[in-house]
CHARMM internal coordinates of N, CA and C (Angstrom, degrees):
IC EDIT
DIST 1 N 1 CA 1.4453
DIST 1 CA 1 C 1.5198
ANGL 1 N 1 CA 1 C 108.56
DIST 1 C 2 N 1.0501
ANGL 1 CA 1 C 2 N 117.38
DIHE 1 N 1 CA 1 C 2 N 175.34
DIST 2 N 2 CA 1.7571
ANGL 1 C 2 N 2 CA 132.37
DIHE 1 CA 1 C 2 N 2 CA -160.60
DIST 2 CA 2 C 1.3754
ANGL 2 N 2 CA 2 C 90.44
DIHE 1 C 2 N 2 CA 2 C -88.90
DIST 2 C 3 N 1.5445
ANGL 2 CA 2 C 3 N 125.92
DIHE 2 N 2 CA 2 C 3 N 149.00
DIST 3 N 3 CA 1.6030
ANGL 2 C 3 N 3 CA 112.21
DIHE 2 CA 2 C 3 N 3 CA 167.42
DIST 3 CA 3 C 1.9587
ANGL 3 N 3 CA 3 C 88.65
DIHE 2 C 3 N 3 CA 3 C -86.37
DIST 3 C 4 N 1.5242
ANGL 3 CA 3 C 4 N 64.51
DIHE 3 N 3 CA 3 C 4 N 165.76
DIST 4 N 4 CA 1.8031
ANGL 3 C 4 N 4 CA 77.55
DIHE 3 CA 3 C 4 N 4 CA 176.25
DIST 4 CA 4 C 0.9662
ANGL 4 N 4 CA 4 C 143.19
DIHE 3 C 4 N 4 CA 4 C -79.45
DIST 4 C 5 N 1.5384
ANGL 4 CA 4 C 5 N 133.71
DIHE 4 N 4 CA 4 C 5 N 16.17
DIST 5 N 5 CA 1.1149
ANGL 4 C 5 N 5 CA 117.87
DIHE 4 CA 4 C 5 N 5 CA 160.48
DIST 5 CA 5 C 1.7365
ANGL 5 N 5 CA 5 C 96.41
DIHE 4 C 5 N 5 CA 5 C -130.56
DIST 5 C 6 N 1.2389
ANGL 5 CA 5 C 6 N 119.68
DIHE 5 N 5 CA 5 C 6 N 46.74
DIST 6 N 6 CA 1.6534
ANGL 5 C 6 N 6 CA 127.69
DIHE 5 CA 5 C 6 N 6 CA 160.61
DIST 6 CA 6 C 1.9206
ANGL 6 N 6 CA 6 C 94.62
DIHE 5 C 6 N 6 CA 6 C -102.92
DIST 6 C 7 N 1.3008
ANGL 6 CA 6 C 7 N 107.81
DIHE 6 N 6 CA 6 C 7 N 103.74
DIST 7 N 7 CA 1.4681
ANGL 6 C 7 N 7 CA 105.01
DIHE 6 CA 6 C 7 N 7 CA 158.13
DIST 7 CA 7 C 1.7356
ANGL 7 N 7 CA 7 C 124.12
DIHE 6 C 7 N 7 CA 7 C -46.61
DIST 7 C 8 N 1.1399
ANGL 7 CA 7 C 8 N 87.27
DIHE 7 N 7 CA 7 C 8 N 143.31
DIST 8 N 8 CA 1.6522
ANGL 7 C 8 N 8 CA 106.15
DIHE 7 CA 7 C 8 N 8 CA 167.31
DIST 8 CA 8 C 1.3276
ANGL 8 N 8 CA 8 C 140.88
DIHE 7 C 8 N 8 CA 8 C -105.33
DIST 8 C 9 N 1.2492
ANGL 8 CA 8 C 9 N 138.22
DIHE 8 N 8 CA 8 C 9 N 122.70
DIST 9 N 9 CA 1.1628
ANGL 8 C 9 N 9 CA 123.98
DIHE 8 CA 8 C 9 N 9 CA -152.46
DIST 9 CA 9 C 1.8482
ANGL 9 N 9 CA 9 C 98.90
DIHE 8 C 9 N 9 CA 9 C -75.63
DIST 9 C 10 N 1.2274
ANGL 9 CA 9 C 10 N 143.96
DIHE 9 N 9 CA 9 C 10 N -176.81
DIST 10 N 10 CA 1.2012
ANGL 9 C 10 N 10 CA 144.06
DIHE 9 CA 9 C 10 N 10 CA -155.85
DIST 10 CA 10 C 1.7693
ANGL 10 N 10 CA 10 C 104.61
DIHE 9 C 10 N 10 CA 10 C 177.72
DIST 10 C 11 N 1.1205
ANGL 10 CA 10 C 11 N 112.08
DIHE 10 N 10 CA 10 C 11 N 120.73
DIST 11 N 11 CA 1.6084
ANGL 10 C 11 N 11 CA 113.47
DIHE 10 CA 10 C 11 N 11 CA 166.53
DIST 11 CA 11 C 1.1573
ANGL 11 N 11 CA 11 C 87.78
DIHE 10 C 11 N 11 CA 11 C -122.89
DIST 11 C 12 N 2.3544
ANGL 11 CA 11 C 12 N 106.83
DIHE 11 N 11 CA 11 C 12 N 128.63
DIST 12 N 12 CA 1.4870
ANGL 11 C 12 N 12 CA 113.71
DIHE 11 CA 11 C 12 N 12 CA 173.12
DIST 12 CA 12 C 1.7366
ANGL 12 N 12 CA 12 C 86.50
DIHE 11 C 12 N 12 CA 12 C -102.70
DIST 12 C 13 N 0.9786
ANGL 12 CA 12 C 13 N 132.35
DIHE 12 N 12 CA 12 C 13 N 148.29
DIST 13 N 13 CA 1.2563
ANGL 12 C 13 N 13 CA 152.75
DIHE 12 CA 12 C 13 N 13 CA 152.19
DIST 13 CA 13 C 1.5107
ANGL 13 N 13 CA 13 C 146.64
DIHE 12 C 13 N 13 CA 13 C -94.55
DIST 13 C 14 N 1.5793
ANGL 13 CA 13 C 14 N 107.98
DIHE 13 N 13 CA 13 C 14 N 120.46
DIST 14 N 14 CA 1.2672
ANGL 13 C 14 N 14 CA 98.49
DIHE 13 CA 13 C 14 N 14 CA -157.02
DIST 14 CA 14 C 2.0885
ANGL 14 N 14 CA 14 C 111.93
DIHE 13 C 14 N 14 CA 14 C -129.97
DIST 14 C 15 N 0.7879
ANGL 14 CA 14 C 15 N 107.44
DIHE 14 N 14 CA 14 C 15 N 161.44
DIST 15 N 15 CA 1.6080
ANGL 14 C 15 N 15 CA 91.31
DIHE 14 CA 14 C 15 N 15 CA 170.10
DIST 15 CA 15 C 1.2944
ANGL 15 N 15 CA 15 C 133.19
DIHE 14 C 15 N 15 CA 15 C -43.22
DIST 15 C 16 N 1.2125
ANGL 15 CA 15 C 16 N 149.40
DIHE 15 N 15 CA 15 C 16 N 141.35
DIST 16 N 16 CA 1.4490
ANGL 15 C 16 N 16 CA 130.51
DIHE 15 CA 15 C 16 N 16 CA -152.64
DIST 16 CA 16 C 1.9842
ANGL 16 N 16 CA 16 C 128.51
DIHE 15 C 16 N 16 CA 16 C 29.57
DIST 16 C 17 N 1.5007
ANGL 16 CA 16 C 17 N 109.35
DIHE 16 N 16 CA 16 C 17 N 28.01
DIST 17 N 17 CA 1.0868
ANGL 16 C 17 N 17 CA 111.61
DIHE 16 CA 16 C 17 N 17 CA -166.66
DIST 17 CA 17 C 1.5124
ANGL 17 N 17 CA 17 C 148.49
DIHE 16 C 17 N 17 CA 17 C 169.83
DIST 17 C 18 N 1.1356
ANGL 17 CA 17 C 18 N 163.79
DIHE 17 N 17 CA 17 C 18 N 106.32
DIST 18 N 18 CA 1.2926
ANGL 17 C 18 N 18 CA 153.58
DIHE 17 CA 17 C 18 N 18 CA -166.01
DIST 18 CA 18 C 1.4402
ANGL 18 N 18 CA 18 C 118.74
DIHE 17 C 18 N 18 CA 18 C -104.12
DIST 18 C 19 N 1.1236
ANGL 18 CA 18 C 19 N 110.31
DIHE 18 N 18 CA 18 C 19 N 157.34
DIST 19 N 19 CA 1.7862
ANGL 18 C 19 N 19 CA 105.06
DIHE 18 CA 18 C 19 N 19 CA 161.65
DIST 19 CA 19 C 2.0347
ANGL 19 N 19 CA 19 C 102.94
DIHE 18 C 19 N 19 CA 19 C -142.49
DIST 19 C 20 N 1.4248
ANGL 19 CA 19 C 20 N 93.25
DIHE 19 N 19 CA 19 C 20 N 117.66
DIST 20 N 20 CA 1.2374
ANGL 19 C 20 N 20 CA 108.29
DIHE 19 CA 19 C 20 N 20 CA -171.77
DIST 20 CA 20 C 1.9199
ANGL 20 N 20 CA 20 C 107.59
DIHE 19 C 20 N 20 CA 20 C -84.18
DIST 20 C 21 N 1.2306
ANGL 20 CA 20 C 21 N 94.85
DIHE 20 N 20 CA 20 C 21 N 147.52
DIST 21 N 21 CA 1.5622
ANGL 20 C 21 N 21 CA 98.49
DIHE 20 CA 20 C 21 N 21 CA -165.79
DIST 21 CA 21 C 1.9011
ANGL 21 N 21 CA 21 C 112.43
DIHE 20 C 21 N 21 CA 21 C -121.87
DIST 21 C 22 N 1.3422
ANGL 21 CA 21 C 22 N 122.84
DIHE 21 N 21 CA 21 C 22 N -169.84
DIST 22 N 22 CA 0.7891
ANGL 21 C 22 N 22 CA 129.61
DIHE 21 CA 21 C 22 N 22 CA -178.93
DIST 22 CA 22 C 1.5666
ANGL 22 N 22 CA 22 C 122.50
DIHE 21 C 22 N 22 CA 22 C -131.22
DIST 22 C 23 N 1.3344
ANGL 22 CA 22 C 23 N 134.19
DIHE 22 N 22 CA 22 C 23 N 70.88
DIST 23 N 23 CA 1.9341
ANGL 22 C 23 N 23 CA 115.30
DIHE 22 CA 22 C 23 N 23 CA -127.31
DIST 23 CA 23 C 2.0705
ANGL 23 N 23 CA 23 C 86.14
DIHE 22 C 23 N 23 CA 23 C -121.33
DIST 23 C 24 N 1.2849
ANGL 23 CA 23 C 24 N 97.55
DIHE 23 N 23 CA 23 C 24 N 157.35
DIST 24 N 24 CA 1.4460
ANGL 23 C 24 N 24 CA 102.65
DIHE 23 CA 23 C 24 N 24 CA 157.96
DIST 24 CA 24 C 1.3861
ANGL 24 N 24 CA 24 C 114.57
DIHE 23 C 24 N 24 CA 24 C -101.58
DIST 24 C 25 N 0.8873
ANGL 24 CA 24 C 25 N 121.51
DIHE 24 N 24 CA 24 C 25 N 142.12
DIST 25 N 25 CA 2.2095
ANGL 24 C 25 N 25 CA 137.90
DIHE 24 CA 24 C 25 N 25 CA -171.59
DIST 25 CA 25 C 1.3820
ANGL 25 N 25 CA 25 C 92.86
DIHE 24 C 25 N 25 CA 25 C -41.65
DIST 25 C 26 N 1.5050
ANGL 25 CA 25 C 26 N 145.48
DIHE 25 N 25 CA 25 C 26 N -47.90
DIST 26 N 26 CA 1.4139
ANGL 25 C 26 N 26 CA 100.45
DIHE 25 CA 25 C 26 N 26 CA 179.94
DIST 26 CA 26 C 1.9652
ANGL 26 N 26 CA 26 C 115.20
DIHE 25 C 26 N 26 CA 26 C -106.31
DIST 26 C 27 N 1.2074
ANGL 26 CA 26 C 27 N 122.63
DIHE 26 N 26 CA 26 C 27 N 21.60
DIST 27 N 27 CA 1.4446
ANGL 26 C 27 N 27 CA 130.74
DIHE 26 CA 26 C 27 N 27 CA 149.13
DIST 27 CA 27 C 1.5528
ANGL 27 N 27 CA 27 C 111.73
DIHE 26 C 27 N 27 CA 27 C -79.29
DIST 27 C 28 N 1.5105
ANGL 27 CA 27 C 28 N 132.81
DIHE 27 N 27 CA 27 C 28 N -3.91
DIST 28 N 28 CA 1.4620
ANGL 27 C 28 N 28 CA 143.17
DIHE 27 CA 27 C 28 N 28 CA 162.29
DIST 28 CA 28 C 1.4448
ANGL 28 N 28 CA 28 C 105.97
DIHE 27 C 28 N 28 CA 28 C -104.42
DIST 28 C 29 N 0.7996
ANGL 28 CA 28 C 29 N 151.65
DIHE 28 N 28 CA 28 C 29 N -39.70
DIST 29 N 29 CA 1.5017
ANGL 28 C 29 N 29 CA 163.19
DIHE 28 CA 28 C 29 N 29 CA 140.03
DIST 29 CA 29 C 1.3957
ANGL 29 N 29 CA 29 C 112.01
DIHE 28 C 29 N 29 CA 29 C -18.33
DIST 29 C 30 N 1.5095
ANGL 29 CA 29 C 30 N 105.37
DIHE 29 N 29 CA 29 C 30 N -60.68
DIST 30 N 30 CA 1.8088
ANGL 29 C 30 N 30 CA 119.07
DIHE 29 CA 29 C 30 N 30 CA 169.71
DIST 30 CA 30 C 1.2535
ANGL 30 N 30 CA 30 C 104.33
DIHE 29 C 30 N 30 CA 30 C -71.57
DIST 30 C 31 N 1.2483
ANGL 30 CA 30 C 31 N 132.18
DIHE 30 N 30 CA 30 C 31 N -42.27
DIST 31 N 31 CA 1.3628
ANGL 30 C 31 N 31 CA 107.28
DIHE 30 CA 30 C 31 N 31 CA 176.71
DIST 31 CA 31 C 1.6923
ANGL 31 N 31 CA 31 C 123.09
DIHE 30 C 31 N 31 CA 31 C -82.31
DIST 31 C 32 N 1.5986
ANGL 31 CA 31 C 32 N 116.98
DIHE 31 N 31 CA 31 C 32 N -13.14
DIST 32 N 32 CA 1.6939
ANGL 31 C 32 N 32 CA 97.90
DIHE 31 CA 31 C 32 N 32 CA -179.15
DIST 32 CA 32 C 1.4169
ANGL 32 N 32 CA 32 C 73.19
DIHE 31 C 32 N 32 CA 32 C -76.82
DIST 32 C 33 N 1.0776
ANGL 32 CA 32 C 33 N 133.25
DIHE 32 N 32 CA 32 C 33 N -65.40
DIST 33 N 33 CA 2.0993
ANGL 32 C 33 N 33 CA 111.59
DIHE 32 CA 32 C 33 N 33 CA -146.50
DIST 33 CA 33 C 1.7631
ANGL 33 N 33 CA 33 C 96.50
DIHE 32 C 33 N 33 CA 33 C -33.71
DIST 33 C 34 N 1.0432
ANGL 33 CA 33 C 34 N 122.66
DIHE 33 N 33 CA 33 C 34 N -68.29
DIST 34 N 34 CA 1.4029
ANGL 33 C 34 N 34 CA 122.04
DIHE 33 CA 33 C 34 N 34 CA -144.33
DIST 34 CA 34 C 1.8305
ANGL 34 N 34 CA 34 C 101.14
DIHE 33 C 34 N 34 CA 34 C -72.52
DIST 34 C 35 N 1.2924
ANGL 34 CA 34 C 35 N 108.47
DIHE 34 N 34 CA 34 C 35 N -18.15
DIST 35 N 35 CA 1.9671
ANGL 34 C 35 N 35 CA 96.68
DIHE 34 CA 34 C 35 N 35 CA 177.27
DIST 35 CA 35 C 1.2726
ANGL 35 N 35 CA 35 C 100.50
DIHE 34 C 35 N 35 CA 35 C -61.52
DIST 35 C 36 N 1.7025
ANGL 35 CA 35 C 36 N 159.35
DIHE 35 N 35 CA 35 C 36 N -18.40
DIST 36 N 36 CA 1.2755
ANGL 35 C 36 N 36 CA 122.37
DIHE 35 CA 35 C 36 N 36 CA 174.69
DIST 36 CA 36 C 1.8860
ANGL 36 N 36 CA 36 C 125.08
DIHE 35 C 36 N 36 CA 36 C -83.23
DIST 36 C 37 N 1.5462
ANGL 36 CA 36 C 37 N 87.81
DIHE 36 N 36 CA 36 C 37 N 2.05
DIST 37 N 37 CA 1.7050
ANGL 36 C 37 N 37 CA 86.16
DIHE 36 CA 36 C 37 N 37 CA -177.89
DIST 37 CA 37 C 1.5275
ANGL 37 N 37 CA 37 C 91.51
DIHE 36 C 37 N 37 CA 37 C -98.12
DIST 37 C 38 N 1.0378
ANGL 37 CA 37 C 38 N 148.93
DIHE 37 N 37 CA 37 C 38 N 23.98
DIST 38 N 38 CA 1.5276
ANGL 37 C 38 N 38 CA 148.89
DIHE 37 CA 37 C 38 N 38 CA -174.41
DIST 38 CA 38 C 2.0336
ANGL 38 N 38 CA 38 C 108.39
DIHE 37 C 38 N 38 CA 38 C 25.03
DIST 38 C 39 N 1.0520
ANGL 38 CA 38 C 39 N 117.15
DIHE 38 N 38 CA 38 C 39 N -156.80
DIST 39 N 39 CA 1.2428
ANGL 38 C 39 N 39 CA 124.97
DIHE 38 CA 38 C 39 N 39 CA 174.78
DIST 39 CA 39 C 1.8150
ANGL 39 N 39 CA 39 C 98.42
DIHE 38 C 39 N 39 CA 39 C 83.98
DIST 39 C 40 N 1.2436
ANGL 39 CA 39 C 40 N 104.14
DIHE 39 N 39 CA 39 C 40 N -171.91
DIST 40 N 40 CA 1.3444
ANGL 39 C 40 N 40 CA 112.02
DIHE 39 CA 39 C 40 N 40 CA -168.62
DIST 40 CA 40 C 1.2992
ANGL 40 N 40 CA 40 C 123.94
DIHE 39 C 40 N 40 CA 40 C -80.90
DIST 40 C 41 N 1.0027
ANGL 40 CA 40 C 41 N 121.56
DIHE 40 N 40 CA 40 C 41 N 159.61
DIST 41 N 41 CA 1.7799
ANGL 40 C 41 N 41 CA 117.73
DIHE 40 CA 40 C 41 N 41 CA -166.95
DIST 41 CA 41 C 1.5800
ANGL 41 N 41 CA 41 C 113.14
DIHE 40 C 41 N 41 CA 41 C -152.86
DIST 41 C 42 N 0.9280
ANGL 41 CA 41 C 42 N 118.83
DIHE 41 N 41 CA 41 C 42 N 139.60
DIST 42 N 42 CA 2.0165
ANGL 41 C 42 N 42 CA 143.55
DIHE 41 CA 41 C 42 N 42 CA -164.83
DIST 42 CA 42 C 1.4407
ANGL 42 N 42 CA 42 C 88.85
DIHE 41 C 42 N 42 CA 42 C -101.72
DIST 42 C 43 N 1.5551
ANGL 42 CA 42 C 43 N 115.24
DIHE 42 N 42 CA 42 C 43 N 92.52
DIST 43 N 43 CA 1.7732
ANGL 42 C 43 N 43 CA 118.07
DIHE 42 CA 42 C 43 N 43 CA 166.73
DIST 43 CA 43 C 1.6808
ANGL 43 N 43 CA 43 C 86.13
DIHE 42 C 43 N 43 CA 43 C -100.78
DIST 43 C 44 N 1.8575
ANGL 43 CA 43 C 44 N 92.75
DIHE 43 N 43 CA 43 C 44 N 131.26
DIST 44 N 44 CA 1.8102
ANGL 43 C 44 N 44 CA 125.27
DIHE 43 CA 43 C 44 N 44 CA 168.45
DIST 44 CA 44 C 1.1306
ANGL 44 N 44 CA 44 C 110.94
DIHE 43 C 44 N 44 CA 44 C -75.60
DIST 44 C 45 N 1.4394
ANGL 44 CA 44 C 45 N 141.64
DIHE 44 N 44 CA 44 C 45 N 25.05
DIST 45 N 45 CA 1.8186
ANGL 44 C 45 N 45 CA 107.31
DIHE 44 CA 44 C 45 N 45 CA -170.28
DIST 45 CA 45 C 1.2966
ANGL 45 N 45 CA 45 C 111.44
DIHE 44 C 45 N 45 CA 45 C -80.29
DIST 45 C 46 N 1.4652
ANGL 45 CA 45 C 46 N 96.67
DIHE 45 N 45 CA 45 C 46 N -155.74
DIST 46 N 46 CA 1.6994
ANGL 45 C 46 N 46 CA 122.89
DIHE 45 CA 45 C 46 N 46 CA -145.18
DIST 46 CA 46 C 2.2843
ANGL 46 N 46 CA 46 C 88.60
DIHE 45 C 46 N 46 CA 46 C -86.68
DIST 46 C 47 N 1.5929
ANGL 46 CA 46 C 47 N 98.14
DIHE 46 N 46 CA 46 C 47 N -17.18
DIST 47 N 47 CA 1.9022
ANGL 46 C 47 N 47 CA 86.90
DIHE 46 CA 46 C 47 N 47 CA -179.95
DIST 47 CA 47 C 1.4017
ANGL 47 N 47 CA 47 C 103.78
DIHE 46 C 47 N 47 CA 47 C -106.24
DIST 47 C 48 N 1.5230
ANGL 47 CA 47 C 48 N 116.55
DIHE 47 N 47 CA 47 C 48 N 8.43
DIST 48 N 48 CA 1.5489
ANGL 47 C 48 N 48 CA 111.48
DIHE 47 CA 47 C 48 N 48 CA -176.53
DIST 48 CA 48 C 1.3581
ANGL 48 N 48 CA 48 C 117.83
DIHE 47 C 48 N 48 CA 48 C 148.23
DIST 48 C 49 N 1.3946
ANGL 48 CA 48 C 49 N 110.79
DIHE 48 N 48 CA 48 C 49 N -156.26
DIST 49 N 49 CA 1.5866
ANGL 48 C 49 N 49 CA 113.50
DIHE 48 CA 48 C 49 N 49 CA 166.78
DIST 49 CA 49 C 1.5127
ANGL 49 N 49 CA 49 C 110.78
DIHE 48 C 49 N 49 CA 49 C -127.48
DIST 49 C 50 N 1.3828
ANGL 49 CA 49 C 50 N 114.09
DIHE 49 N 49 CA 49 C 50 N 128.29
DIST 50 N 50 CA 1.2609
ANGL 49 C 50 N 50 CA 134.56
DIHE 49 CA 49 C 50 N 50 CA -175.14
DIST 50 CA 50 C 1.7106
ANGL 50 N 50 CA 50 C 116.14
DIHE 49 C 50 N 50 CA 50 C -106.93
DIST 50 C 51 N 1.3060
ANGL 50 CA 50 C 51 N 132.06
DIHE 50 N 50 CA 50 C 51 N 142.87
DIST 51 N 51 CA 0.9810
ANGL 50 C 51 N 51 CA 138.60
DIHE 50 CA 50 C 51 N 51 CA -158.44
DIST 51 CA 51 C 1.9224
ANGL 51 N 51 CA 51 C 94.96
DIHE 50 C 51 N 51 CA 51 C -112.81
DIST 51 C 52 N 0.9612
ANGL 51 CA 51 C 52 N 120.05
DIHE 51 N 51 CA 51 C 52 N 107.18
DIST 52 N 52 CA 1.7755
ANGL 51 C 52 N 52 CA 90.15
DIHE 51 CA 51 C 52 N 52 CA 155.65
DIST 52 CA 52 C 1.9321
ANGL 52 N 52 CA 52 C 115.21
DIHE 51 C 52 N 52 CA 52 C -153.34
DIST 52 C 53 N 0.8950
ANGL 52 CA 52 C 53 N 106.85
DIHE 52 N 52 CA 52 C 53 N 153.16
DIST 53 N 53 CA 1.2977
ANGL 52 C 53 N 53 CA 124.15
DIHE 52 CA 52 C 53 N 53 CA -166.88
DIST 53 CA 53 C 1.4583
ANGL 53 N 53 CA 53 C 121.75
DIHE 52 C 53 N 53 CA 53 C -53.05
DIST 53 C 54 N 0.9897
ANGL 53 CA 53 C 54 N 140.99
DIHE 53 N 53 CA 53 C 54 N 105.06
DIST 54 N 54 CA 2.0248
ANGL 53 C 54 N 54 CA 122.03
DIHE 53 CA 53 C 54 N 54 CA -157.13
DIST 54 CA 54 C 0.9316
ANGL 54 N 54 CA 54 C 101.72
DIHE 53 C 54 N 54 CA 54 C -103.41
DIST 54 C 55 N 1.3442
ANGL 54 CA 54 C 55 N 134.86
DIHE 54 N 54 CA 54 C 55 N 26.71
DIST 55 N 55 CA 1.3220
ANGL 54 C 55 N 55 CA 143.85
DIHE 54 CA 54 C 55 N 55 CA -169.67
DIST 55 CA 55 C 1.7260
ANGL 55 N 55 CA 55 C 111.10
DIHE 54 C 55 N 55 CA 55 C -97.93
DIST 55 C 56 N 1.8016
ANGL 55 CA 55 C 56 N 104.90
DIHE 55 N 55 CA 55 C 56 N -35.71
DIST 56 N 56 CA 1.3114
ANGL 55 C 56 N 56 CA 139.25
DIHE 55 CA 55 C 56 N 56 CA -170.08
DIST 56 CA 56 C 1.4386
ANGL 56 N 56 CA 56 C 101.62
DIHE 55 C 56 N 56 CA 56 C -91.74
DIST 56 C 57 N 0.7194
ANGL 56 CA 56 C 57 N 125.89
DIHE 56 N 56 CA 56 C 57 N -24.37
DIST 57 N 57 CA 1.5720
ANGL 56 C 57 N 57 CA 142.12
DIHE 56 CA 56 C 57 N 57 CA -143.10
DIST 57 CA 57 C 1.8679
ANGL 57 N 57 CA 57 C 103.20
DIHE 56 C 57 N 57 CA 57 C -88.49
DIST 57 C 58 N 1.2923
ANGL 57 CA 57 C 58 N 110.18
DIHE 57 N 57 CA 57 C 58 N 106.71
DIST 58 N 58 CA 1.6091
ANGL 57 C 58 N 58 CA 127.01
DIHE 57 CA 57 C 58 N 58 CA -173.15
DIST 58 CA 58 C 1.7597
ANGL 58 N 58 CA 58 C 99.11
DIHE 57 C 58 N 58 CA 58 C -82.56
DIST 58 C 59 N 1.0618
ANGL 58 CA 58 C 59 N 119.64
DIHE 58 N 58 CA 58 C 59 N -68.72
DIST 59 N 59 CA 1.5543
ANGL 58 C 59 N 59 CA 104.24
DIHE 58 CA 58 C 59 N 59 CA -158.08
DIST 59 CA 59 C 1.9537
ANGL 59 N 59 CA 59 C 90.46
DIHE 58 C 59 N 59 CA 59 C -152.36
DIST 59 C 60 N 1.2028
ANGL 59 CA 59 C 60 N 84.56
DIHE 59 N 59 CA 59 C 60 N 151.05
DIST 60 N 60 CA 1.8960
ANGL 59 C 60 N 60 CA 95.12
DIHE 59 CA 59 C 60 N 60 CA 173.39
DIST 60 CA 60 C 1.5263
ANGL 60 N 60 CA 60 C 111.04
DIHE 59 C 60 N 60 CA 60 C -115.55
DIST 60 C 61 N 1.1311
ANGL 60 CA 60 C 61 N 145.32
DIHE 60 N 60 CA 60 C 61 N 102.84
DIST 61 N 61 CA 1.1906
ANGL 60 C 61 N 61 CA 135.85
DIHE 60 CA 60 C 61 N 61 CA 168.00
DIST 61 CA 61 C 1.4744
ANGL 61 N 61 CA 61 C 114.73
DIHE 60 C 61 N 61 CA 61 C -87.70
DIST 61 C 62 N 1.3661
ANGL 61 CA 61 C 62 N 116.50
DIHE 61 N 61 CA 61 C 62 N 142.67
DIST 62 N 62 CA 1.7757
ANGL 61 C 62 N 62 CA 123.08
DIHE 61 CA 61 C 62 N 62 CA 162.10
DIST 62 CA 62 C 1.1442
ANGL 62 N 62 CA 62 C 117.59
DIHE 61 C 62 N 62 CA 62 C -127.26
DIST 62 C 63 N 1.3217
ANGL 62 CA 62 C 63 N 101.29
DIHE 62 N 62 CA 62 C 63 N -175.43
DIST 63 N 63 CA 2.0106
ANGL 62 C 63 N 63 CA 99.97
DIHE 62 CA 62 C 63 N 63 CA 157.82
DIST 63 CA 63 C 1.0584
ANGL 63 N 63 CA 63 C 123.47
DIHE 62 C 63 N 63 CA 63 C -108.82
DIST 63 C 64 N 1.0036
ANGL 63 CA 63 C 64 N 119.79
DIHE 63 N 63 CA 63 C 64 N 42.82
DIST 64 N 64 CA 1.3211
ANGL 63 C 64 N 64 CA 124.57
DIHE 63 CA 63 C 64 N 64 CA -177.87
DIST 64 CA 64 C 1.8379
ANGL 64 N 64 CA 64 C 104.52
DIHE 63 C 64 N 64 CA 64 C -64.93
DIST 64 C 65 N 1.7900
ANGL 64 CA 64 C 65 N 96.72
DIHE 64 N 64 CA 64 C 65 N -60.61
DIST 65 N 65 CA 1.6975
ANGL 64 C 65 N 65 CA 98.10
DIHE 64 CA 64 C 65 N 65 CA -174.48
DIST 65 CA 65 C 1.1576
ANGL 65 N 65 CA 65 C 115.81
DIHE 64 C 65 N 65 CA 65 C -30.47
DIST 65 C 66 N 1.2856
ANGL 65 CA 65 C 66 N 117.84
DIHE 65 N 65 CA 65 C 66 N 157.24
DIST 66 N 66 CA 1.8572
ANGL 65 C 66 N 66 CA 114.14
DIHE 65 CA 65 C 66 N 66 CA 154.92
DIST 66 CA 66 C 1.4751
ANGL 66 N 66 CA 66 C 136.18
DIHE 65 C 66 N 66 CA 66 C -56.63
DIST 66 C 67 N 1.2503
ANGL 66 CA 66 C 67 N 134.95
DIHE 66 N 66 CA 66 C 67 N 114.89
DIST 67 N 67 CA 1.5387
ANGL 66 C 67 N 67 CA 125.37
DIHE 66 CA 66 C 67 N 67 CA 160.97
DIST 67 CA 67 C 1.1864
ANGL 67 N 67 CA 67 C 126.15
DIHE 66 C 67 N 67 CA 67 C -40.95
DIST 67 C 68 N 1.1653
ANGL 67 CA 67 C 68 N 114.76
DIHE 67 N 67 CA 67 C 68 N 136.89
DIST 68 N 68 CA 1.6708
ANGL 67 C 68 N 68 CA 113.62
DIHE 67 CA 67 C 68 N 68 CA -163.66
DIST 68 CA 68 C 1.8240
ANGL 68 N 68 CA 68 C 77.55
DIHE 67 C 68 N 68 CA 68 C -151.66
DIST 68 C 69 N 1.1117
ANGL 68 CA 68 C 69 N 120.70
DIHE 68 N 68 CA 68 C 69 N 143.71
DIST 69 N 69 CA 1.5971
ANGL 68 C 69 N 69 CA 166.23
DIHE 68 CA 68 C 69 N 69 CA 151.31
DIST 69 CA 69 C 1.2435
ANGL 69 N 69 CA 69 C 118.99
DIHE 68 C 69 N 69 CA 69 C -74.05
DIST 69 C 70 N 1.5225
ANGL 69 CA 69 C 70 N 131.08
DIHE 69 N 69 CA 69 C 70 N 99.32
DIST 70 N 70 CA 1.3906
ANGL 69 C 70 N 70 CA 116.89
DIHE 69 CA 69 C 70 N 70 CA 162.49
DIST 70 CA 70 C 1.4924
ANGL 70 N 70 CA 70 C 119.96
DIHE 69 C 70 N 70 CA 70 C 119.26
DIST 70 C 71 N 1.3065
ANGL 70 CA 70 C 71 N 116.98
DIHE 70 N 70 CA 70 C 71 N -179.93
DIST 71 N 71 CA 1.6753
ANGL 70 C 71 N 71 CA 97.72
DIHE 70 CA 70 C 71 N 71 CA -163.84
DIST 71 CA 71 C 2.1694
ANGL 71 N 71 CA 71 C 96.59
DIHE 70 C 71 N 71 CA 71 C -119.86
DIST 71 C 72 N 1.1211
ANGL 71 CA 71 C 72 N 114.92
DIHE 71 N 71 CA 71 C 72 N 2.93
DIST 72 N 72 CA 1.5559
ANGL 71 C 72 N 72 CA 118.20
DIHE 71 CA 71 C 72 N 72 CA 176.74
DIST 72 CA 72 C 1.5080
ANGL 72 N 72 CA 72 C 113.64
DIHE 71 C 72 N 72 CA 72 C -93.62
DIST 72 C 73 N 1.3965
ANGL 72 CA 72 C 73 N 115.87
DIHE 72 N 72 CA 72 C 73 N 172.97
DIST 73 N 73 CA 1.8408
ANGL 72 C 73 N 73 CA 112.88
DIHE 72 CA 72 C 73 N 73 CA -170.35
DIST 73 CA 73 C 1.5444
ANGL 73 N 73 CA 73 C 101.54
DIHE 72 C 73 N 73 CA 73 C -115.29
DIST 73 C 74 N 1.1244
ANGL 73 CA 73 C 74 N 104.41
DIHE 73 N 73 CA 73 C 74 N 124.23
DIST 74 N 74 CA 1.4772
ANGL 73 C 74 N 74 CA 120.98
DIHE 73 CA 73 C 74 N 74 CA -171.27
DIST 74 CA 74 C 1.7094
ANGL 74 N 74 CA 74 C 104.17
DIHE 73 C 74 N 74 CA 74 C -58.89
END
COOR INIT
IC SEED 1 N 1 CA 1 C
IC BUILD
C-alpha cells in the first residue's frame, strides 16, 4: 500500500463523467468506507475540498492495484 502521506491519484466516476483527484491513503480510505451509506461527502485533496454526492457515484478507480506489463497472466 502507498504510505500515507504520498497522494494518490483517484478517478471518482459518474454518469456522463468523472472528476479525477489527487488524495492521500487515508482521505481514500475515508472515502471507500463512507460510499456505501451514499449522501454527501468532504473529499481533502492536494487542490482543496470538494463536496460530492456518493449516492451518484458509478465507480472509483486508483492505483492502488499492481502494474503489470503485457498481454499474458502472471
Amino acid at each position: 500500500m502507498a504510505d500515507k502521506k504520498t497522494a494518490e491519484k483517484v478517478t471518482i466516476g459518474f454518469f456522463g463523467g468523472g472528476l479525477s483527484l489527487r488524495l492521500k491513503s487515508t482521505e481514500l480510505d475515508n472515502l471507500l468506507k463512507a460510499l456505501p451509506a451514499g449522501g454527501w461527502h468532504d473529499i481533502e485533496g492536494e487542490e482543496g475540498t470538494v463536496r460530492v454526492n456518493l449516492g451518484v457515484v458509478v465507480y472509483v478507480q486508483t492505483d492502488r492495484s499492481e502494474h503489470r506489463v503485457g498481454f499474458g497472466s502472471a
